[in-house]
C-alpha positions in Angstrom: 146.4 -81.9 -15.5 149.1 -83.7 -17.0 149.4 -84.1 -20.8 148.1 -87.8 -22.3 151.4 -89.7 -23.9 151.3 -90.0 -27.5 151.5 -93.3 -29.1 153.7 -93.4 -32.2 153.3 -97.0 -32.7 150.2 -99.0 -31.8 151.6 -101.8 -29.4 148.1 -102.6 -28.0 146.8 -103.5 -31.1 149.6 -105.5 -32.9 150.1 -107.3 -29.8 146.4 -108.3 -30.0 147.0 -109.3 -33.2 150.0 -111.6 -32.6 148.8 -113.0 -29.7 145.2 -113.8 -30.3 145.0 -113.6 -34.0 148.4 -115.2 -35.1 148.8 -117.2 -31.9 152.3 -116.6 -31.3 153.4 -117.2 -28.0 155.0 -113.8 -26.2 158.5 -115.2 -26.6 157.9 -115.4 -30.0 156.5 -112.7 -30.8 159.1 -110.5 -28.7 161.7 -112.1 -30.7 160.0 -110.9 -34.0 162.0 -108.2 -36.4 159.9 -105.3 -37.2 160.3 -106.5 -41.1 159.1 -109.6 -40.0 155.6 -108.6 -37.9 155.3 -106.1 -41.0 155.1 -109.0 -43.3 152.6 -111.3 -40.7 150.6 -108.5 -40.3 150.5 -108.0 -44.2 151.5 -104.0 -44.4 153.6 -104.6 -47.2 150.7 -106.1 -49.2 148.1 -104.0 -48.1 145.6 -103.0 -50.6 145.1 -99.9 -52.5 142.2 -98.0 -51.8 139.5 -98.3 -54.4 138.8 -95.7 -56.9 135.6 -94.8 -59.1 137.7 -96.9 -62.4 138.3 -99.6 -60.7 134.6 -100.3 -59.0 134.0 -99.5 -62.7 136.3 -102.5 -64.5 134.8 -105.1 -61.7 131.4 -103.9 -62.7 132.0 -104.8 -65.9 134.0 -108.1 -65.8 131.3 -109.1 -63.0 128.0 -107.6 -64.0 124.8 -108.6 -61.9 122.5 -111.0 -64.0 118.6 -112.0 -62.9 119.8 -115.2 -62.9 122.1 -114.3 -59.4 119.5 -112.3 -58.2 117.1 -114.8 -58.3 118.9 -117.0 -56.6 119.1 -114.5 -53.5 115.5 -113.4 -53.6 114.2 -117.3 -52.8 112.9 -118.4 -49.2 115.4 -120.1 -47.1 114.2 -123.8 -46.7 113.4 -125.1 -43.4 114.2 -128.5 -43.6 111.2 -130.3 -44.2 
């Protein structure tokens, strides 16, 4: 049984992504820097992951009022 190959980049996916998300065409996205598909992809602006203080401070500037949840608990209208 011969070993798998190990991917150390994941071509399948960014591909994807260029092509059918960003809709390059293959020539251009062949001719793309690595800085560059870093920034269409948006790695360098990825997010932090959220921690206990911050789900905190957005609880507070955004509390949840009966006045929103109201507005979710009434029946979808049909229309008529």
């Amino acid at each position: 049984m011969t070993k798998p190959e190990r991917a150390f980049f994941p071509w399948a996916s960014v591909i994807r992504f260029g092509l059918g998300h960003l809709r390059l065409t293959p020539d251009a996205f062949w001719r793309l820097s690595l800085p560059e598909l870093t920034a269409l992809i948006g790695g360098a602006d990825a997010p932090h992951t959220a921690t206990r203080r911050g789900l905190e401070a957005l609880m507070a500037q955004f509390p949840d009022t009966r006045s929103s949840d109201a507005a979710f608990a009434k029946e979808p209208s049909d229309g008529r």
